[in-house]
TILUM-93047 format. One record per atom (N, C-alpha, C): residue number from 1; residue in one letter; atom name; x, y, z. Coordinates in steps of 0.05 Angstrom, whole numbers, always signed. Atoms other than C-alpha are relative to their C-alpha. Layout:
# residues N
{site NUM, a, CA, {X, Y, Z}}
...
This chain:
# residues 198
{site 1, x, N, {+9, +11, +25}}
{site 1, x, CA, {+2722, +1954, +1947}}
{site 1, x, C, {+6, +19, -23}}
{site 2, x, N, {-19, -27, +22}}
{site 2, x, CA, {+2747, +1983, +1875}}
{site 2, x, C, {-32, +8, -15}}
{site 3, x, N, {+25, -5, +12}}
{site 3, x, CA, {+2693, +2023, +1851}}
{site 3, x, C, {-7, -1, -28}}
{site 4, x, N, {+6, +17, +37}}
{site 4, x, CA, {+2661, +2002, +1777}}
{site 4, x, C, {+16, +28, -20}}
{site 5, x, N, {-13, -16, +12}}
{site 5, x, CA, {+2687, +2073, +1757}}
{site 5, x, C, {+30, -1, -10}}
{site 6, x, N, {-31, +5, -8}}
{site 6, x, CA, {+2759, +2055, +1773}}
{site 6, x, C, {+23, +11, -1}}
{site 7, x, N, {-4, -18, -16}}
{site 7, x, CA, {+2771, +2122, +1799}}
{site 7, x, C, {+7, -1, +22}}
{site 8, x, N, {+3, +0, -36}}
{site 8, x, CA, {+2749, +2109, +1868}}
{site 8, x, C, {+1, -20, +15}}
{site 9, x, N, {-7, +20, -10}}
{site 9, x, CA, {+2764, +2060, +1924}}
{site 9, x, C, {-26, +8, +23}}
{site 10, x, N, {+16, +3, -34}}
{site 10, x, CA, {+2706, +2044, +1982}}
{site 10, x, C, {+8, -18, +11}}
{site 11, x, N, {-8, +9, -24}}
{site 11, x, CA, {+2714, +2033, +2041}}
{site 11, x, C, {-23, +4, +27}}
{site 12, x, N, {+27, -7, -19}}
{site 12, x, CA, {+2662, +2019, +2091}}
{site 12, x, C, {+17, -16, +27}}
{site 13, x, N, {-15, +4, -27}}
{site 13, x, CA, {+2683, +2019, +2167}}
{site 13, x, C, {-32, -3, +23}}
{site 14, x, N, {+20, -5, -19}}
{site 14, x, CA, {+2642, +2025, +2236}}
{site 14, x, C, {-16, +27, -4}}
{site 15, x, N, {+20, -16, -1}}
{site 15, x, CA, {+2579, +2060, +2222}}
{site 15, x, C, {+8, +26, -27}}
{site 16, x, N, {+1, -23, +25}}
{site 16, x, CA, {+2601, +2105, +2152}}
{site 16, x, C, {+17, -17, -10}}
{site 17, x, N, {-15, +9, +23}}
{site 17, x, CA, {+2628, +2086, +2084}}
{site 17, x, C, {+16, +26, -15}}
{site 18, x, N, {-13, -30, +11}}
{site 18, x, CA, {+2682, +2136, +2047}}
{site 18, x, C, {-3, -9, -24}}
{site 19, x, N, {+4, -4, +31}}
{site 19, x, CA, {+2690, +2145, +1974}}
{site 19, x, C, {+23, +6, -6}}
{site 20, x, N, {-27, -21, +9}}
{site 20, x, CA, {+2764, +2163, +1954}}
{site 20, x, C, {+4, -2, -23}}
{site 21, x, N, {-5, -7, +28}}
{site 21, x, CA, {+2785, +2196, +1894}}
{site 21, x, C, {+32, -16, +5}}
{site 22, x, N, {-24, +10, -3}}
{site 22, x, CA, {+2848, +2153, +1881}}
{site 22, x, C, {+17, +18, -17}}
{site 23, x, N, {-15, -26, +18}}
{site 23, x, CA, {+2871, +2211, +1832}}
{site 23, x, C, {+10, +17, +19}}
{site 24, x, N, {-14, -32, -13}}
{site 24, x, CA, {+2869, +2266, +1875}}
{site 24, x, C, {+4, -16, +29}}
{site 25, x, N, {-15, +17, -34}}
{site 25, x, CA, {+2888, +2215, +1945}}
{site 25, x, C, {-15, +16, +8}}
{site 26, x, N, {+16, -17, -20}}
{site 26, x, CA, {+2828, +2245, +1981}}
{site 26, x, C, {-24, -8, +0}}
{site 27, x, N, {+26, +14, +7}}
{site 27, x, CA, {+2760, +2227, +2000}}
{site 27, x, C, {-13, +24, -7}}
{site 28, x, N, {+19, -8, +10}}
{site 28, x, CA, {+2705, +2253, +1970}}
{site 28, x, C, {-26, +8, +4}}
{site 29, x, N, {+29, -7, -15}}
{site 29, x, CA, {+2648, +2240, +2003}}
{site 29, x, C, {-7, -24, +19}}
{site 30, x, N, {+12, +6, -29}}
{site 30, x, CA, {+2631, +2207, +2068}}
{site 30, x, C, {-29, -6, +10}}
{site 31, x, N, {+19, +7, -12}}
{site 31, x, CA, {+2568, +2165, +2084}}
{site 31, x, C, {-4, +0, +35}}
{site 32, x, N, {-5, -2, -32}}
{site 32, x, CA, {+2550, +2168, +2164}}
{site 32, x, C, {-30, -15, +11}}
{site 33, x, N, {+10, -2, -13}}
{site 33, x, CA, {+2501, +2140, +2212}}
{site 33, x, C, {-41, +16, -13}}
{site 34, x, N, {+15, -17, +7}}
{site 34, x, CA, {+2458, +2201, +2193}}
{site 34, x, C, {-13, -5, -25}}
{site 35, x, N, {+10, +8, +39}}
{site 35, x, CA, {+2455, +2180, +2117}}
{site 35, x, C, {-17, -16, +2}}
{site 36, x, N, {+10, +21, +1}}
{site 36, x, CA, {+2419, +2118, +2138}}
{site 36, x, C, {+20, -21, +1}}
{site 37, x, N, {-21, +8, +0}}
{site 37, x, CA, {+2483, +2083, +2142}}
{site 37, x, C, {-1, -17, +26}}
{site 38, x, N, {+0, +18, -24}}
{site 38, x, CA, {+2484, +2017, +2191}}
{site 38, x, C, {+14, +9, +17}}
{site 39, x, N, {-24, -13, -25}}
{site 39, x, CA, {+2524, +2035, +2261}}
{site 39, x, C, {+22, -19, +5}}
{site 40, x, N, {-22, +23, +6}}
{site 40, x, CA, {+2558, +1968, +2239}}
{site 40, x, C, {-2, -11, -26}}
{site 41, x, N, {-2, +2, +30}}
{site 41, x, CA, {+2580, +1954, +2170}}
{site 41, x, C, {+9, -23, -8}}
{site 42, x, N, {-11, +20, +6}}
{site 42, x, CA, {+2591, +1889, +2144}}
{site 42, x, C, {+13, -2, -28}}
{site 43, x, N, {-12, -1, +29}}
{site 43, x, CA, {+2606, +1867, +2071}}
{site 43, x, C, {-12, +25, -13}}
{site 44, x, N, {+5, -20, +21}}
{site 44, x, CA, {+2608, +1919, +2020}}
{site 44, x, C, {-4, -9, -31}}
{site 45, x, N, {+4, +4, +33}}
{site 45, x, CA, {+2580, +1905, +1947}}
{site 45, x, C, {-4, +15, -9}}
{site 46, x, N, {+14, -16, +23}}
{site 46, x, CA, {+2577, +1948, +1887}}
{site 46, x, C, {-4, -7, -18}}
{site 47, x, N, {+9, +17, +26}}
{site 47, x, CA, {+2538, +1921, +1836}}
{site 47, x, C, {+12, +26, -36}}
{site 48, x, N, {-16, -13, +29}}
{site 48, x, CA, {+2554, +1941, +1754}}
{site 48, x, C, {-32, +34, -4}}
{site 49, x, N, {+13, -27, +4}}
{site 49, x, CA, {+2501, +2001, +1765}}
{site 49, x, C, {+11, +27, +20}}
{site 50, x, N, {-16, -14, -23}}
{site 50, x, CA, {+2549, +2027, +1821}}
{site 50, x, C, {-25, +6, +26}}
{site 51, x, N, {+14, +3, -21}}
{site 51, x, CA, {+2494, +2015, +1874}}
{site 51, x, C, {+14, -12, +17}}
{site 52, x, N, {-17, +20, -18}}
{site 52, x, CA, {+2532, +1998, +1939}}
{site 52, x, C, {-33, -12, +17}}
{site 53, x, N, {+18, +17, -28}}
{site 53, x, CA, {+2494, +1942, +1983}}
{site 53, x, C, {+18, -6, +17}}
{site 54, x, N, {-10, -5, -23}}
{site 54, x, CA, {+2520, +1952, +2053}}
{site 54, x, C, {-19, -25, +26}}
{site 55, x, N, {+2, +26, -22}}
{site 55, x, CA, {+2512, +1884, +2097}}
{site 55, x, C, {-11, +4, +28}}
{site 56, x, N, {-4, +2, -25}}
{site 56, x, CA, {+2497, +1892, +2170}}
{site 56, x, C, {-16, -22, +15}}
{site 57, x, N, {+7, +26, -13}}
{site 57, x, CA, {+2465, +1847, +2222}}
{site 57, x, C, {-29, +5, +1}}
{site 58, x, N, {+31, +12, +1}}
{site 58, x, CA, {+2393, +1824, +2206}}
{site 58, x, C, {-9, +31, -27}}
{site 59, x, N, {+8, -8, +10}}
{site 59, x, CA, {+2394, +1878, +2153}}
{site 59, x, C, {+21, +17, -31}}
{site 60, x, N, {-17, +4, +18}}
{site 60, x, CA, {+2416, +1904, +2089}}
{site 60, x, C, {-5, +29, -12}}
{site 61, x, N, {+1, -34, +7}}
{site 61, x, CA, {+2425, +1985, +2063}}
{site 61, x, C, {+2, +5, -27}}
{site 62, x, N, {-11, -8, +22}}
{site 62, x, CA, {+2422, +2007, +1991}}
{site 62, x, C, {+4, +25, -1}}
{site 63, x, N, {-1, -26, +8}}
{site 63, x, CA, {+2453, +2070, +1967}}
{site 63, x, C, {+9, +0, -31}}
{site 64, x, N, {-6, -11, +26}}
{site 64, x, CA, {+2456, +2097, +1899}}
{site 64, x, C, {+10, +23, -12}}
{site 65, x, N, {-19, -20, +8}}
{site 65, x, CA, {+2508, +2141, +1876}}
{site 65, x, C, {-12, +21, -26}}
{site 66, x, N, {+9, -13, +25}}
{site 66, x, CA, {+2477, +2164, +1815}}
{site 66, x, C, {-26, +15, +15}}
{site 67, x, N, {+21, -20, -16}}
{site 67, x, CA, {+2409, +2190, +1856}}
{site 67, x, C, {+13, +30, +15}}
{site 68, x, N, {-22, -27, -12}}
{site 68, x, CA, {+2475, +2227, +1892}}
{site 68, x, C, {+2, +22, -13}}
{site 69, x, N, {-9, -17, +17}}
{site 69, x, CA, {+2500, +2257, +1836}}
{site 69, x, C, {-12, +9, -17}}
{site 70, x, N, {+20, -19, +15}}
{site 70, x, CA, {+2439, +2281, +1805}}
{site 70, x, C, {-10, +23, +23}}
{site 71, x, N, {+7, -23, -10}}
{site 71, x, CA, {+2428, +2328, +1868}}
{site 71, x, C, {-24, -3, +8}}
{site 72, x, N, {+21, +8, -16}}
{site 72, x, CA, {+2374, +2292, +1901}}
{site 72, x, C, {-5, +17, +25}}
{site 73, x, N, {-1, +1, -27}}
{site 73, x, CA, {+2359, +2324, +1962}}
{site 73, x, C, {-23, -14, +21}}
{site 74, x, N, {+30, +8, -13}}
{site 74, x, CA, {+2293, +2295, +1978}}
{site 74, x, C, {+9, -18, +22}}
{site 75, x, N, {+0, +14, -16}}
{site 75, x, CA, {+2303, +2245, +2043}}
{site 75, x, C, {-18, -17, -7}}
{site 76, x, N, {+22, +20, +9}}
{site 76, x, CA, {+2278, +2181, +2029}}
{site 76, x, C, {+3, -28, +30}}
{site 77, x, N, {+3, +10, -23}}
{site 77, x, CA, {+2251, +2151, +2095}}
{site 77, x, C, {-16, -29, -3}}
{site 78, x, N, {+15, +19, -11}}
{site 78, x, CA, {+2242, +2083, +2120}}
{site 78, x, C, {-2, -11, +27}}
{site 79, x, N, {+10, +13, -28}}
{site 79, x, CA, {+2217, +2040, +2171}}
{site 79, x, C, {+27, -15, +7}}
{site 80, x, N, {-20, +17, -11}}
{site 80, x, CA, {+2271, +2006, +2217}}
{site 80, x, C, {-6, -25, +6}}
{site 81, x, N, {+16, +19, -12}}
{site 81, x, CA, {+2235, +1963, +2266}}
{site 81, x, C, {-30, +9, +23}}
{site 82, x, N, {+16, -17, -22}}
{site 82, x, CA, {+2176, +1968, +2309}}
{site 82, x, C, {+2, -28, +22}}
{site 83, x, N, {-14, +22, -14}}
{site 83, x, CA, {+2183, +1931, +2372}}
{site 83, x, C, {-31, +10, +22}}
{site 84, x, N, {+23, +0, -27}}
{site 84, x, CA, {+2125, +1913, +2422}}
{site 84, x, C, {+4, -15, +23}}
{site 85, x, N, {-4, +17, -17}}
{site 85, x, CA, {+2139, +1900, +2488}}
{site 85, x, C, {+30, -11, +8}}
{site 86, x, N, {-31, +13, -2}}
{site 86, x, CA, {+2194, +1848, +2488}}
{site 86, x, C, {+4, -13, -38}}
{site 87, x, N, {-11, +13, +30}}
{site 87, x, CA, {+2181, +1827, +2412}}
{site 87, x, C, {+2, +19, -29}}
{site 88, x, N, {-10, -25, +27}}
{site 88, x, CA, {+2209, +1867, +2347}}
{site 88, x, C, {+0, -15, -23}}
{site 89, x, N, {+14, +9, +24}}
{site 89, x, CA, {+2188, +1858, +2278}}
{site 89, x, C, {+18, +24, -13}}
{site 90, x, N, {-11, -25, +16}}
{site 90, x, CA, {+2240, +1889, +2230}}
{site 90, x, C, {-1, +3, -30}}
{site 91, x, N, {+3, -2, +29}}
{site 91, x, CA, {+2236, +1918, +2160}}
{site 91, x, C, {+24, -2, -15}}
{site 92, x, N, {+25, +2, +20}}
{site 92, x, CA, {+2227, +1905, +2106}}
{site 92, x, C, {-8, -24, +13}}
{site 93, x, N, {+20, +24, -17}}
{site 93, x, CA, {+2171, +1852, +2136}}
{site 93, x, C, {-16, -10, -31}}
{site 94, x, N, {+29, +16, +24}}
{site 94, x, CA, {+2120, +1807, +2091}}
{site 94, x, C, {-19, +12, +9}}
{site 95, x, N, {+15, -4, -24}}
{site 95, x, CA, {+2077, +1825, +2148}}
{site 95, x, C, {-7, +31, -14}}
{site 96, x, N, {+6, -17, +10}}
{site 96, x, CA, {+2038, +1884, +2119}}
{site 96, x, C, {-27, +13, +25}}
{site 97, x, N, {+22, -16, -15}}
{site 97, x, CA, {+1980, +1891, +2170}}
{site 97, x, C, {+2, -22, +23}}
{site 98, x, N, {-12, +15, -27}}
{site 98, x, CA, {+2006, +1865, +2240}}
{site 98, x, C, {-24, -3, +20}}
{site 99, x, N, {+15, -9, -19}}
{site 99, x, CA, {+1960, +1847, +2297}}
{site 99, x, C, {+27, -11, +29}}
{site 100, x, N, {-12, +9, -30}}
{site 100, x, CA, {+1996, +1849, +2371}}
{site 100, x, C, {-7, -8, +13}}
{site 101, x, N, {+17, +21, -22}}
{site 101, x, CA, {+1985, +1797, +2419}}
{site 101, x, C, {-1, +15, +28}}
{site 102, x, N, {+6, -15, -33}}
{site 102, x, CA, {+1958, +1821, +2487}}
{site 102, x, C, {-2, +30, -6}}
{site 103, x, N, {+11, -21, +3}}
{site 103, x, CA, {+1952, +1883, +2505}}
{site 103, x, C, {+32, +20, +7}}
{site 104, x, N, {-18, -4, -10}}
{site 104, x, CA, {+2023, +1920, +2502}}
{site 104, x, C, {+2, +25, +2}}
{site 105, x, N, {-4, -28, -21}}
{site 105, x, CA, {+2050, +1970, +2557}}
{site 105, x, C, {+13, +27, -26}}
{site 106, x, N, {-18, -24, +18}}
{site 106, x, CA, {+2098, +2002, +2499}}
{site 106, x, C, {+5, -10, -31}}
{site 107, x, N, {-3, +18, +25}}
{site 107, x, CA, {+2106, +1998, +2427}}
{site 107, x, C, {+18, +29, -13}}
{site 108, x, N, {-26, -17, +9}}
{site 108, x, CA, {+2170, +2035, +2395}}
{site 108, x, C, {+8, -11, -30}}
{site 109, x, N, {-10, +5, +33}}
{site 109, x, CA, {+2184, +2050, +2317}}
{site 109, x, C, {+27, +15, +4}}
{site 110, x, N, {-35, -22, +2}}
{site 110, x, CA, {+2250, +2064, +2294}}
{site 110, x, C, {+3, +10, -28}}
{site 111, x, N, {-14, +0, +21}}
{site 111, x, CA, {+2265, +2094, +2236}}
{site 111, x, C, {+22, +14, -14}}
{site 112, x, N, {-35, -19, +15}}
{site 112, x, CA, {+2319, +2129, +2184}}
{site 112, x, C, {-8, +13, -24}}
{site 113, x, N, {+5, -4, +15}}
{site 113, x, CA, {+2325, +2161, +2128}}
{site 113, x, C, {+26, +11, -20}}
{site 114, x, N, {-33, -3, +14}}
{site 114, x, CA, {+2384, +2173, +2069}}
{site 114, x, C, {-6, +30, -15}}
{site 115, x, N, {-1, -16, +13}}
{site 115, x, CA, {+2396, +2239, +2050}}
{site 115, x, C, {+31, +6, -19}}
{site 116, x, N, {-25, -9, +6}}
{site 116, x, CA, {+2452, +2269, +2010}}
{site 116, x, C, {+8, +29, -9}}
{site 117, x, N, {-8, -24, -12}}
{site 117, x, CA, {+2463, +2333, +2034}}
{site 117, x, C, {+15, -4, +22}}
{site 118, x, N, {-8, -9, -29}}
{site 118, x, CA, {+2497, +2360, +2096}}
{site 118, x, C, {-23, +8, +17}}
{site 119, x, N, {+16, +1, -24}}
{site 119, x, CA, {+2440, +2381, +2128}}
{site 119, x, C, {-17, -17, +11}}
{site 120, x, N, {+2, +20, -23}}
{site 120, x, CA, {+2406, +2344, +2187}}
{site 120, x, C, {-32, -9, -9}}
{site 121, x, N, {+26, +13, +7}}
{site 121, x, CA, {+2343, +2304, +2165}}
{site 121, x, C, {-15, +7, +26}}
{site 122, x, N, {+24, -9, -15}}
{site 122, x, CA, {+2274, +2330, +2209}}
{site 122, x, C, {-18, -26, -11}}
{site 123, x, N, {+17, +18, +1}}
{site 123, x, CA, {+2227, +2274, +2224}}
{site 123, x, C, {-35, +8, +14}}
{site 124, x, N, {+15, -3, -9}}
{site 124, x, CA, {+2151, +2281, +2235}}
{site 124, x, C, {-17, -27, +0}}
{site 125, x, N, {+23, +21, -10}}
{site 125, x, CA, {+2098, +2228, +2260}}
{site 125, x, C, {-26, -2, +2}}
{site 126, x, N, {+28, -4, -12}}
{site 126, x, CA, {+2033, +2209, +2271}}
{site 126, x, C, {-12, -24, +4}}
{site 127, x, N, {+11, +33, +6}}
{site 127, x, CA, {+1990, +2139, +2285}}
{site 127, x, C, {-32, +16, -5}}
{site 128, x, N, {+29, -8, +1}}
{site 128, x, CA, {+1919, +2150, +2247}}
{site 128, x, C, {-18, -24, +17}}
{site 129, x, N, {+18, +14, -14}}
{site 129, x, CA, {+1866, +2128, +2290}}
{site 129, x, C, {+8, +6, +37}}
{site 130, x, N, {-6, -9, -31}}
{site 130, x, CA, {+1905, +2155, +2356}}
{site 130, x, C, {+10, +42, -6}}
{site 131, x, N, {-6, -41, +10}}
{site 131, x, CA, {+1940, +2234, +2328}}
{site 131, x, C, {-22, +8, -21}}
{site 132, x, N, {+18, -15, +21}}
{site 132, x, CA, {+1895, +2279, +2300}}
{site 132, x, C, {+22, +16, -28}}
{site 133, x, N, {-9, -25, +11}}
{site 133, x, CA, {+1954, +2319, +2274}}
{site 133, x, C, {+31, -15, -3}}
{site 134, x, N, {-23, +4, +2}}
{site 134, x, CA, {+2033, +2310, +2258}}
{site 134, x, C, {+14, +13, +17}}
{site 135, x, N, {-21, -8, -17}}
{site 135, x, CA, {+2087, +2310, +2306}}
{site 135, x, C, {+11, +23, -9}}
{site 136, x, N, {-20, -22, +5}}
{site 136, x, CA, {+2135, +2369, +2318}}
{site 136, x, C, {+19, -11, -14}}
{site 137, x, N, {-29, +11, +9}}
{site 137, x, CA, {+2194, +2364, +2280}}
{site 137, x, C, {+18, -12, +7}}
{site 138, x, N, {-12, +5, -14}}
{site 138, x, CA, {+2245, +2328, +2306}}
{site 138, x, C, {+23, -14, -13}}
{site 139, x, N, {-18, +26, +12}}
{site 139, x, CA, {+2312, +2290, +2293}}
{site 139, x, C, {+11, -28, +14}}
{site 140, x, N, {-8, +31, -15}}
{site 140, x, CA, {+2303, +2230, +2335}}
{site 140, x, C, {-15, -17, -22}}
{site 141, x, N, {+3, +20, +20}}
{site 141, x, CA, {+2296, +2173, +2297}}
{site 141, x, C, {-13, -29, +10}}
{site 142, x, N, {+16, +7, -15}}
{site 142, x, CA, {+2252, +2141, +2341}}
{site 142, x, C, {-26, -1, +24}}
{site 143, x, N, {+23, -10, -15}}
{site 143, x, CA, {+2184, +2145, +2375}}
{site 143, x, C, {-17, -21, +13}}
{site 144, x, N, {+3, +19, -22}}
{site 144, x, CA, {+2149, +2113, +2441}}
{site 144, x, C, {-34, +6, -3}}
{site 145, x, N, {+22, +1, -12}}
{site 145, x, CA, {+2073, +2099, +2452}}
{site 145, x, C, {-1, -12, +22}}
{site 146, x, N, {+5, +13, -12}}
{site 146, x, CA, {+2056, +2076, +2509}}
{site 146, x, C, {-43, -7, +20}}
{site 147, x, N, {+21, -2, -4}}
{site 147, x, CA, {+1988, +2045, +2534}}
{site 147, x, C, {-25, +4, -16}}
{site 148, x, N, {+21, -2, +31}}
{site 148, x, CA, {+1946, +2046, +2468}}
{site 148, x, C, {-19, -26, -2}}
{site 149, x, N, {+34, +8, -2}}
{site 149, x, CA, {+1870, +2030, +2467}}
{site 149, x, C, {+7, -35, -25}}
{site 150, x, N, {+6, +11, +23}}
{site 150, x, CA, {+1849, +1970, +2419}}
{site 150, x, C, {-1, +16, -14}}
{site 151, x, N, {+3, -20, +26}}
{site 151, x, CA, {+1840, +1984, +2352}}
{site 151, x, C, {+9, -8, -26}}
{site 152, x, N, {-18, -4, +22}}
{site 152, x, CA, {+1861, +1996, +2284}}
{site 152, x, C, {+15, +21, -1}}
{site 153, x, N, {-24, -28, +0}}
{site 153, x, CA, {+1928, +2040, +2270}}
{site 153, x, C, {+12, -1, -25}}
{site 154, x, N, {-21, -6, +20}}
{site 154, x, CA, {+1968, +2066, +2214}}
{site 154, x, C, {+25, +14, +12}}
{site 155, x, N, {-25, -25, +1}}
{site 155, x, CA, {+2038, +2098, +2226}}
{site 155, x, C, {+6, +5, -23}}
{site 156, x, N, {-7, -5, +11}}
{site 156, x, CA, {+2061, +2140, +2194}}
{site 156, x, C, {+34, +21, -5}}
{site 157, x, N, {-18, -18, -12}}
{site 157, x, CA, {+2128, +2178, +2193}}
{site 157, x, C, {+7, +13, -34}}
{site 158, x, N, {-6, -13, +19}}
{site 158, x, CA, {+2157, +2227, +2140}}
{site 158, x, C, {+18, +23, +8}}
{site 159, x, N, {-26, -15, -11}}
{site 159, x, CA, {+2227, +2272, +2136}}
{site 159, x, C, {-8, +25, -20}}
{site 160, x, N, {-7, -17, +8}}
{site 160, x, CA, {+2236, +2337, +2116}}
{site 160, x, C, {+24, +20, -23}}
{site 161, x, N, {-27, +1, +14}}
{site 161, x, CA, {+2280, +2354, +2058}}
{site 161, x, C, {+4, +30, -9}}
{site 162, x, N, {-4, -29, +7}}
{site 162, x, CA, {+2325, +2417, +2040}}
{site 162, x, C, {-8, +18, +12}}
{site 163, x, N, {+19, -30, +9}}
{site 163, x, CA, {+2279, +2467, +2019}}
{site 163, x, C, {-11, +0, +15}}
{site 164, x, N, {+23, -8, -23}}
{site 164, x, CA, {+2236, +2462, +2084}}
{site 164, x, C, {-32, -12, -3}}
{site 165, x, N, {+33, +26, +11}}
{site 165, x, CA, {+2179, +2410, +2042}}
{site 165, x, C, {+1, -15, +18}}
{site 166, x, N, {+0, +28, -5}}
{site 166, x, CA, {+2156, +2348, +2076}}
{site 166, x, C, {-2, -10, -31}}
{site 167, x, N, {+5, +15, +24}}
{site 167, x, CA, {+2166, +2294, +2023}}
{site 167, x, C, {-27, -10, -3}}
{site 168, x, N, {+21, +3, -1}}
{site 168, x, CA, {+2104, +2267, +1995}}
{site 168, x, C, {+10, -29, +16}}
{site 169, x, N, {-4, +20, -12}}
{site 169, x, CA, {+2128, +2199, +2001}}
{site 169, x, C, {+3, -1, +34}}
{site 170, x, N, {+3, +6, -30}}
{site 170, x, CA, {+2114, +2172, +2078}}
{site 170, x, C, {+4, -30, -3}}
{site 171, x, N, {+5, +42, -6}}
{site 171, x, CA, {+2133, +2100, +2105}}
{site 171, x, C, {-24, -1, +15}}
{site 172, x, N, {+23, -1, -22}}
{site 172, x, CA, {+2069, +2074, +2137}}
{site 172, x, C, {+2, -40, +9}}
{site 173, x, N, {+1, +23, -12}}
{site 173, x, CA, {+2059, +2011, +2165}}
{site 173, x, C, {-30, -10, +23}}
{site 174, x, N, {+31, +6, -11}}
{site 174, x, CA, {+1975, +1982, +2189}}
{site 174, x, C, {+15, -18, +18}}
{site 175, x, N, {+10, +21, -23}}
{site 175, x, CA, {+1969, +1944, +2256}}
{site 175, x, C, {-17, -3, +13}}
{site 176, x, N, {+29, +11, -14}}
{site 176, x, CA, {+1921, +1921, +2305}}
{site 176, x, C, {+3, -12, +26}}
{site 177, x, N, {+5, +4, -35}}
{site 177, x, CA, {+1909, +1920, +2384}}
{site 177, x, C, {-21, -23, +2}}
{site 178, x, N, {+20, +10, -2}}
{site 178, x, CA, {+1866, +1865, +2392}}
{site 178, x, C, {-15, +6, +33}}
{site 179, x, N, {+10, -7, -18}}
{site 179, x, CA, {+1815, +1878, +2442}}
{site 179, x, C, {+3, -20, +31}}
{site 180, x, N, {+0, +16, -17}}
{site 180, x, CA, {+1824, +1852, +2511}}
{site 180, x, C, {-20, -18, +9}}
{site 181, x, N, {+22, +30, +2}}
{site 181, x, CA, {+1792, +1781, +2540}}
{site 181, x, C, {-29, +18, +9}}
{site 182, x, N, {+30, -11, -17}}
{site 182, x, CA, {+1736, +1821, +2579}}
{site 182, x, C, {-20, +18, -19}}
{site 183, x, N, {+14, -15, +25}}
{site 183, x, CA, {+1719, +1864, +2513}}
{site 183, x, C, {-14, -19, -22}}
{site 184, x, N, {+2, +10, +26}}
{site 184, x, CA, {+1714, +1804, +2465}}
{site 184, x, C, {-33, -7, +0}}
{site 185, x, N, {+28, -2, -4}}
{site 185, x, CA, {+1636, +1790, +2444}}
{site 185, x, C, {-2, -24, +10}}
{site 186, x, N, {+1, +20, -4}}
{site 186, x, CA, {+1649, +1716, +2464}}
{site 186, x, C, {-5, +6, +28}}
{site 187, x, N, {-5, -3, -25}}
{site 187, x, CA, {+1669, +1733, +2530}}
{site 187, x, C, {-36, +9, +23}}
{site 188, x, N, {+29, -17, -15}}
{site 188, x, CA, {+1606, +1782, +2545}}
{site 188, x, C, {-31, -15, -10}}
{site 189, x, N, {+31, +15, +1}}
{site 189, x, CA, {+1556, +1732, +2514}}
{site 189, x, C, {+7, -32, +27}}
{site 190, x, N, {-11, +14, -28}}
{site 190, x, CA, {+1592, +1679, +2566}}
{site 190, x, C, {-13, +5, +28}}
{site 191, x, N, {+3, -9, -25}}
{site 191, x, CA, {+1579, +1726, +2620}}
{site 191, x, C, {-33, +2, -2}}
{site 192, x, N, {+39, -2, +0}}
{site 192, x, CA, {+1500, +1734, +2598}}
{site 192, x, C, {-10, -28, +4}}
{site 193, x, N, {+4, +36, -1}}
{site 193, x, CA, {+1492, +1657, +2597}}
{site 193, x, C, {+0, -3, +30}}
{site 194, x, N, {-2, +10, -27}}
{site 194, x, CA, {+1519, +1645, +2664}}
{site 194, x, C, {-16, +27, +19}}
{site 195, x, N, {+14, -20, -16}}
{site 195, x, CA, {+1480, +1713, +2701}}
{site 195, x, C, {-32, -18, -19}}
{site 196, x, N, {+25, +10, +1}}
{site 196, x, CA, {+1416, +1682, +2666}}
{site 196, x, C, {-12, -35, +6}}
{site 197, x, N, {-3, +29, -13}}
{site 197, x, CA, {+1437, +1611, +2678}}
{site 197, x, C, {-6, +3, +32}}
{site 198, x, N, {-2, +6, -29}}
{site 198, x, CA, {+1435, +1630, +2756}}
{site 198, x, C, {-24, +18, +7}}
């Protein structure tokens, strides 16, 4: 795509988009994977603010060049998908405060985050109402519970930028274990009925 400058030519391939200077025949700068960058890239749009929107399947990436080239380094993390079980709920959702049906064995968030630096984005975690504290650092971009009580939960995840800060900004996302059949109050006034019924 010809970029609004009409300098530079993008080009978005499998899993990174380039940038070439058509002046100096060379690229410039190199989106990846790592950037937040789909691992499959569909259409490429750059709107008249030189914001590219990057297509992929069931989802859609903005990056903004100008955030680039002011020397951002902050990492700006979001949510992917969270997936329970066998069923996945991906973001951006309407769905703001989820409850999960039954009681599931595993429940897995994914997320990302776009930096624009070279160095390697650090991810930390936590679900309130199950961690007291924040995950170790890490650069997986994905994290597993498995076997989690009823309840209420928040996740929360948040990257590490540059300078060695966590950002303030965190993606979070409320859900909800509903309590199993033998917990519900219906259930256990059921069971008092029929022991005083007999």
């Amino acid at each position: 795509a010809a970029h609004p400058n009409r300098r530079d030519l993008v080009i978005s391939g499998m899993g990174s988009v380039s940038i070439v200077d058509l002046r100096a025949m060379r690229e410039r700068r190199r989106l990846t994977e790592a950037d937040g960058i789909p691992s499959w890239c569909g259409h490429l749009l750059i709107d008249r603010n030189n914001v590219f929107w990057i297509s992929a399947i069931g989802e859609v990436t903005r990056y903004d060049e100008a955030l680039d080239n002011a020397g951002s380094g902050a990492p700006h993390v979001v949510l992917s998908s969270l997936t329970a079980d066998t069923v996945t709920v991906r973001f951006p959702s309407r769905v703001s405060d989820l409850q999960l049906e039954g009681s599931p064995e595993r429940i897995e968030f994914k997320y990302s985050a776009l930096s624009f630096t070279a160095l390697p984005v650090k991810f930390q975690t936590r679900i309130d109402g199950l961690n007291a504290d924040w995950s170790a650092p890490t650069d997986e971009r994905f994290v597993r519970y498995a076997h989690m009580e009823d309840g209420s939960y928040v996740f929360r995840v948040r990257a590490l930028d540059p300078a060695g800060r966590w950002v303030s900004r965190e993606a979070r996302f409320a859900f909800r274990i509903p309590p199993p059949l033998y917990k519900t109050w219906w259930f256990l006034v059921g069971i008092n009925l029929l022991a005083f019924g007999l």
